[in-house]
C-alpha positions as CSV (number, residue, x, y, z in Angstrom):
1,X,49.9,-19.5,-70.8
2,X,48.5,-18.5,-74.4
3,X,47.4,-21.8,-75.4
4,X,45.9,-22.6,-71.7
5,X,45.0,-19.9,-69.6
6,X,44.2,-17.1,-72.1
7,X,42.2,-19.8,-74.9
8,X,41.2,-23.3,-73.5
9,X,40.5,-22.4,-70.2
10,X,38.4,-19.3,-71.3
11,X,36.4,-21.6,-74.2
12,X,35.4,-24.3,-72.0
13,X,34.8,-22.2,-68.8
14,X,32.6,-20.0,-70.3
15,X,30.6,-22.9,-72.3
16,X,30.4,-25.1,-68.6
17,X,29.7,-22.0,-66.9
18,X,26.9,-21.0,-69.3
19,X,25.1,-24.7,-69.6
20,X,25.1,-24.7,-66.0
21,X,22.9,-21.5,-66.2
22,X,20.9,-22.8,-68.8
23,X,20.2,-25.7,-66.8
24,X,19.4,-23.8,-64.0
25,X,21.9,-25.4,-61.4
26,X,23.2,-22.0,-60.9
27,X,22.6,-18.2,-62.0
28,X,24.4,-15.5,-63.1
29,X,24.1,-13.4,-59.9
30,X,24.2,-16.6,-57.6
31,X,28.5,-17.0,-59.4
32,X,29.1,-13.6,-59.3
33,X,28.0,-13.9,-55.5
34,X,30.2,-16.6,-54.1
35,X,33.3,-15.5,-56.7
36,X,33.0,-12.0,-55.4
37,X,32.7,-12.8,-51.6
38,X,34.9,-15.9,-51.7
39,X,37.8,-15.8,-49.3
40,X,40.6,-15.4,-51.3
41,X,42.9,-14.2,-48.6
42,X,46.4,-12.6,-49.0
43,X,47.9,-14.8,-51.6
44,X,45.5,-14.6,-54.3
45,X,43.5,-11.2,-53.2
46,X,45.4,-9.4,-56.3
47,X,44.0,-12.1,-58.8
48,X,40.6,-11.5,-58.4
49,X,38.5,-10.9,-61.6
50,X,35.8,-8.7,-62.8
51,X,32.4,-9.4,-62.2
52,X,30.9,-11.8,-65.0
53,X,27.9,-11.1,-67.3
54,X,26.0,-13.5,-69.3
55,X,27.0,-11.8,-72.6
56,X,30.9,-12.9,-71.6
57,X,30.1,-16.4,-71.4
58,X,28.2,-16.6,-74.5
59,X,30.9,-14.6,-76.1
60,X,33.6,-16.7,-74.5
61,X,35.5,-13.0,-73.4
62,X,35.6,-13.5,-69.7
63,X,38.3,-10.7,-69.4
64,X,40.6,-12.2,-67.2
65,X,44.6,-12.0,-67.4
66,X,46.3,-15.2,-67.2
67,X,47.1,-14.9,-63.3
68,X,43.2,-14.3,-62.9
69,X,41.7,-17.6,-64.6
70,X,44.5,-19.5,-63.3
71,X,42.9,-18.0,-59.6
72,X,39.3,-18.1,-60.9
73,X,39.8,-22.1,-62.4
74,X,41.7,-23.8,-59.2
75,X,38.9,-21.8,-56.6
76,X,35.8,-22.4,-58.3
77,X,35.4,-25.8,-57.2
78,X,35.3,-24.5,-54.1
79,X,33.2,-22.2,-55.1
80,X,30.3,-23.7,-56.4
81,X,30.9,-27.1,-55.7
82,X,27.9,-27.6,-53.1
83,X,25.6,-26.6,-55.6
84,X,26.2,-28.4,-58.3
85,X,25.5,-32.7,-58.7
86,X,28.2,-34.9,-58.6
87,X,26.7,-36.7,-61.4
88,X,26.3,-33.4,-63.4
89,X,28.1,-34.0,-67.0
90,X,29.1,-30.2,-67.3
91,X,30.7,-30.5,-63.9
92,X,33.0,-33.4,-64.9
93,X,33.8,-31.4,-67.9
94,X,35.2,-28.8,-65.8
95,X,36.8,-31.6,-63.4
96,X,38.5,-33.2,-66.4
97,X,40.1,-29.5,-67.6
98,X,41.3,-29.1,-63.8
99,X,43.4,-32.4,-64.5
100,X,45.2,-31.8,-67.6
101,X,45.9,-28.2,-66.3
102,X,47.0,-29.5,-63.1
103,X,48.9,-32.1,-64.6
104,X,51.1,-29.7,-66.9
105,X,52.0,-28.0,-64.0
106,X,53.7,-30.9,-63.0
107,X,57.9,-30.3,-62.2
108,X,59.0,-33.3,-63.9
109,X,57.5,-36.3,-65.7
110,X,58.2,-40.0,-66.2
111,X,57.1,-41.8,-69.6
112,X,54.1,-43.2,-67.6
113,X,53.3,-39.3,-66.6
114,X,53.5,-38.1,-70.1
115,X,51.3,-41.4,-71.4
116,X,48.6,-40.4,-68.6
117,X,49.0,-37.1,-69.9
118,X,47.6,-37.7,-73.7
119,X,44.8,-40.0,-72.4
120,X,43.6,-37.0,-70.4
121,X,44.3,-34.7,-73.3
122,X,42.0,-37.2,-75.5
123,X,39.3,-37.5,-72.7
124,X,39.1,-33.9,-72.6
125,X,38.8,-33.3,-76.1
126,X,36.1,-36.0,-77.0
127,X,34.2,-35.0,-74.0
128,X,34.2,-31.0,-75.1
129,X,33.5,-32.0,-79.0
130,X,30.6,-34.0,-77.4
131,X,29.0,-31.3,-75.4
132,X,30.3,-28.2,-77.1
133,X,30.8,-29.2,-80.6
134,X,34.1,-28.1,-82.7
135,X,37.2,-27.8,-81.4
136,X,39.4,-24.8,-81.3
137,X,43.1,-24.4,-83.0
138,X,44.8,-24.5,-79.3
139,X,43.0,-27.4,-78.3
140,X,44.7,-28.8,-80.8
141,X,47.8,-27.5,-79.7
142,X,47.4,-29.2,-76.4
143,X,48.0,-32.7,-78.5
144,X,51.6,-31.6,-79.1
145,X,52.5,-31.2,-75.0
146,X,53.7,-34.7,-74.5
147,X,55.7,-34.3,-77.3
148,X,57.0,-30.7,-76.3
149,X,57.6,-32.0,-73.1
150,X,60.0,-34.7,-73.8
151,X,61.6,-32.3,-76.3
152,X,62.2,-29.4,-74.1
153,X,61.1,-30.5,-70.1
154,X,57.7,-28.9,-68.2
155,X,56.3,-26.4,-70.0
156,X,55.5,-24.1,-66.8
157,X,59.4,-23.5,-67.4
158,X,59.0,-22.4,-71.4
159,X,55.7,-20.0,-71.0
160,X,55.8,-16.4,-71.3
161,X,54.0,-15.6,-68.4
162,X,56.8,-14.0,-66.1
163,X,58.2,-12.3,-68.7
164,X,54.7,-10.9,-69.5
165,X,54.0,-9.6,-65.9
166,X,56.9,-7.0,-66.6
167,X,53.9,-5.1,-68.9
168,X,52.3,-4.7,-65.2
169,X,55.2,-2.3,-63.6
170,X,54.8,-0.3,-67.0
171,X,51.3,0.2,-66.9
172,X,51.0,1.0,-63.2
173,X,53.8,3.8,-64.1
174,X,51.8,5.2,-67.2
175,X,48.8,5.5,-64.9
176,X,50.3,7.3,-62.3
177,X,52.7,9.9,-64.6
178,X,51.5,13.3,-65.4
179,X,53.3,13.7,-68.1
180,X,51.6,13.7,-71.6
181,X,54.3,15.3,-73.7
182,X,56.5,12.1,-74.4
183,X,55.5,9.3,-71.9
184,X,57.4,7.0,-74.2
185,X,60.3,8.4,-72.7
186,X,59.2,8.6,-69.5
187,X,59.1,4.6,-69.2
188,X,62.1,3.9,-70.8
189,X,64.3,6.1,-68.5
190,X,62.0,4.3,-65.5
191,X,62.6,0.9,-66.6
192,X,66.6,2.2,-67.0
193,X,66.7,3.7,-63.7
194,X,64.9,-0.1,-62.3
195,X,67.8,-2.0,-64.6
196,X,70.8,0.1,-63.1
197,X,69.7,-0.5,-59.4
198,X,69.2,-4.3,-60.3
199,X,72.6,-4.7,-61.7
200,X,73.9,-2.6,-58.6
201,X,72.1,-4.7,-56.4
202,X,74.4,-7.6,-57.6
203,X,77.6,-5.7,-57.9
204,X,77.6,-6.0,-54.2
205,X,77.1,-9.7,-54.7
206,X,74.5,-12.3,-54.9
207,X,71.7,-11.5,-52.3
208,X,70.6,-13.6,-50.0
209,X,67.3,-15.7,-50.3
210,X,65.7,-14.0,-47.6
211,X,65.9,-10.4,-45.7
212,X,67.8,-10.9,-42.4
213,X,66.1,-7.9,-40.8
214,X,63.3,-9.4,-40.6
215,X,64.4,-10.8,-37.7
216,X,64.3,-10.1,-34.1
217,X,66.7,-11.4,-31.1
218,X,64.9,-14.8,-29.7
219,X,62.5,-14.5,-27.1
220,X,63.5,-17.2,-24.1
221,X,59.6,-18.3,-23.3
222,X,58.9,-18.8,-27.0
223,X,61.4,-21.2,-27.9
224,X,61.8,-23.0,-24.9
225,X,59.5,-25.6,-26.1
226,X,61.6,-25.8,-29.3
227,X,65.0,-27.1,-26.9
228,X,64.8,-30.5,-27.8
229,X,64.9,-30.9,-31.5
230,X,66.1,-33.8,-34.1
231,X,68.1,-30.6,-36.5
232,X,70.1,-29.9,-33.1
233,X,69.3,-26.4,-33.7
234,X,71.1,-24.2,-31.3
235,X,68.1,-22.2,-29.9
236,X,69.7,-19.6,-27.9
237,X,71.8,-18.4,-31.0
238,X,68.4,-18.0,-32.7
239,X,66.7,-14.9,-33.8
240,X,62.7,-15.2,-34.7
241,X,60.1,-13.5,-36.8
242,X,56.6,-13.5,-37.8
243,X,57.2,-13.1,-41.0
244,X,59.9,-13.5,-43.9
245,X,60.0,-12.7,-47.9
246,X,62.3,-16.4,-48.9
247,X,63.0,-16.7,-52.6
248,X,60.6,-13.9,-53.4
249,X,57.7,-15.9,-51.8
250,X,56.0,-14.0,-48.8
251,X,55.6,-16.6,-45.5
252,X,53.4,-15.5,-42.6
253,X,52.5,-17.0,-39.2
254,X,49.2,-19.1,-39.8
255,X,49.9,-19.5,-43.1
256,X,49.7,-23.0,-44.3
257,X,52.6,-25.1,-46.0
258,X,52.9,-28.6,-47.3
259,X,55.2,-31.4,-47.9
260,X,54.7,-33.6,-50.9
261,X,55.1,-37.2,-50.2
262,X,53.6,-40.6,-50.8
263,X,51.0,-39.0,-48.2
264,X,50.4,-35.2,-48.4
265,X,51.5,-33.6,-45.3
266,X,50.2,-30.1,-44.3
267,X,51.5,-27.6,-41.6
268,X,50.6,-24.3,-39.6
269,X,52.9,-22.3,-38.9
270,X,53.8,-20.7,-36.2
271,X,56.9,-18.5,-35.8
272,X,60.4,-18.7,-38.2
273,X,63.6,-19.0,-36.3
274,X,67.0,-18.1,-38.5
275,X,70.3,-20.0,-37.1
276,X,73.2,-19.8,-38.8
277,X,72.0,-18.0,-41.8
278,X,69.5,-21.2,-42.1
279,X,65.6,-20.9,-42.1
280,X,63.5,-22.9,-39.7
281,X,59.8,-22.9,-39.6
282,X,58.1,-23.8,-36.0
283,X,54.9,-25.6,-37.2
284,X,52.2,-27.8,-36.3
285,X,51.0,-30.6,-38.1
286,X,47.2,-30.6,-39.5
287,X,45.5,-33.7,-40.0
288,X,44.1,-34.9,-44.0
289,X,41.1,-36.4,-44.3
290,X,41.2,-37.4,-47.6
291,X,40.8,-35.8,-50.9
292,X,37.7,-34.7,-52.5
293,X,37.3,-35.0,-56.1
294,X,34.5,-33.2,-56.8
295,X,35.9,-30.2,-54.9
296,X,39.4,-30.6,-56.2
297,X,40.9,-30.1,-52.7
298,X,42.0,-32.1,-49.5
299,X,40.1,-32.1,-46.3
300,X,41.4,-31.0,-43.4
301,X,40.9,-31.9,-40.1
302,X,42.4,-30.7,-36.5
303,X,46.3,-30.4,-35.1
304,X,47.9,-33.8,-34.6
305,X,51.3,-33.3,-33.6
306,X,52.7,-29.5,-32.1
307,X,55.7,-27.6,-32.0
308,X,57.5,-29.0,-35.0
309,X,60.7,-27.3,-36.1
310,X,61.7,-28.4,-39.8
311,X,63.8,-26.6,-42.3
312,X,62.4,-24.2,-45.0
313,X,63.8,-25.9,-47.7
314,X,61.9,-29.3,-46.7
315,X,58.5,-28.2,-47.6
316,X,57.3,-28.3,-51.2
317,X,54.9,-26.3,-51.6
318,X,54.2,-22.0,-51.4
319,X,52.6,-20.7,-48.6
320,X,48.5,-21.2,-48.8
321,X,45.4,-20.6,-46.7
322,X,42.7,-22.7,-45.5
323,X,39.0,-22.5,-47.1
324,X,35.9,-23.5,-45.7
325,X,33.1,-24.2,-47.9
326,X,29.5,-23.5,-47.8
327,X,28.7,-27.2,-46.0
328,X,31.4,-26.6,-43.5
329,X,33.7,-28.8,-44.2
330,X,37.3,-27.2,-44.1
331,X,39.1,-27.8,-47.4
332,X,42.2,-26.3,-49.2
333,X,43.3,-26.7,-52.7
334,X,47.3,-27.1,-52.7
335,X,50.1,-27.0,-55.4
336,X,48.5,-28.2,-58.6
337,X,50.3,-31.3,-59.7
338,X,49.6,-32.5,-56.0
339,X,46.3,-33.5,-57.0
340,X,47.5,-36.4,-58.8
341,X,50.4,-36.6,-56.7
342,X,48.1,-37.8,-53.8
343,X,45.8,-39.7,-56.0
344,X,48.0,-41.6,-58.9
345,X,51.2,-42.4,-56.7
């Protein structure tokens, strides 16, 4: 997160960002345009960043948490990938700190993973001394993450990041108290008062993984085409909904959700049935193209197979959306480690 997000990320985004202006393949107002109206959707709408000046970028103070460059990093691709050459050196710059940040983000590793991992590490660094000159202290760092990672297992499991988005309930309670006296001790009874109902919460037991009430009794028309099914799933016991919170991950109908195999799979879904205290998604399949390097994101194409019914717990990635870019082609950018996922294996 600190070494990443909040330092590499920010040095060499704002140094690609700013030769790209310099070389007049984009402006300043032209990114601010397509990051301010790009489609974010529901997912990622509260990891939207400020508006960008030209003194950030030569400053390198873009002014993003870590939530909002890792938002602003994986979309901009899409973003501005149109305008800019394939061929364009600052472009594959950009490409290459897409891969070793995609690549830590990776569940698990082999040795071959972790070797693939330095080589990008090295490509990236000789290619930023080249354009950009000196390197920074935590690009060094990043030398030390196969190391780290055979030491102590994927680093997206050792960063500080969740524990640091508990500063986020505390700020949104200091701005929204009165109270000016001892506000101090105004949070600390708050976060108490959070703490208590937490560990009452699990007095009672361990909750489930999902809400039951968001479910409904089935509707007959709506599952009829679900009767014949390879789970054997007992459809008039089922309850439905459009909707459902499962391991604190939000899933809506026509939202999209993958499965991560030798060849990426993506589905719409449709509805949720619960049977048995199990969670089954009604989807349809989508159609992959391919995958687009210089967009860093999978093509999409129509439906190809309807009315699947597949467990919850067989997908592999988190609920997404679909994106179409400024050329029309329909595109989505996934789970990071699936780029290479798709593309190595």
């Amino acid at each position: 997160m600190h070494d990443m997000l909040e330092g590499v990320c920010v040095y060499d985004t704002s140094k690609i960002l700013l030769s790209l202006i310099e070389s007049k393949v984009i402006t300043i107002d032209l990114l601010n345009n397509r990051k301010n109206l790009f489609p974010y959707g529901e997912l990622e709408v509260g990891n939207v960043s400020k508006v960008l000046s030209k003194k950030n970028l030569q400053s390198c103070n873009l002014k993003m948490t870590a939530s909002e460059m890792l938002c602003f990093i994986r979309y901009l691709p899409l973003m501005l990938g149109d305008i800019v050459p394939k061929e364009n050196i600052f472009w594959k710059s950009l490409l290459n700190l897409i891969s070793v940040l995609d690549f830590l983000m990776k569940d698990e590793y082999s040795e071959n993973d972790l070797i693939y991992l330095a080589k990008l590490i090295k490509e990236h660094h000789e290619t930023y001394a080249r354009l950009f000159g000196h390197l920074k202290p935590k690009h060094h760092f990043m030398v030390h993450y196969p190391k780290a990672i055979r030491m102590g297992g994927p680093l997206k499991y050792l960063w500080s990041m969740r524990f640091e988005a508990k500063h986020k309930d505390t700020k949104i309670y200091f701005n929204s108290i009165t109270s000016r006296l001892n506000p101090s001790k105004s949070i600390a009874r708050k976060s108490c008062f959070q703490f208590s109902y937490f560990l009452l919460k699990y007095s009672l037991g361990v909750p489930k993984e999902f809400e039951e009430n968001y479910f409904q009794n089935h509707n007959p028309d709506l599952l009829k085409i679900f009767e014949s099914n390879e789970f054997g799933i007992d459809i008039k016991s089922a309850k439905t909904s459009y909707e459902i919170t499962y391991k604190c991950s939000i899933y809506k109908q026509k939202y999209y959700i993958g499965i991560l195999c030798k060849d990426f799979k993506l589905y719409k879904i449709n509805f949720f049935l619960l049977v048995n205290d199990k969670i089954f998604i009604a989807c349809n399949e989508i159609a992959i193209k391919g995958f687009d390097k210089h967009f860093v994101a999978y093509e999409v194409g129509e439906c190809v197979n309807e009315n699947i019914v597949t467990p919850i717990d067989n997908f592999s990635t988190r609920p997404m959306h679909l994106y179409t870019i400024a050329n029309g082609k329909c595109c989505r950018q996934i789970a990071n480690f699936t780029k290479f996922t798709t593309l190595k294996y």
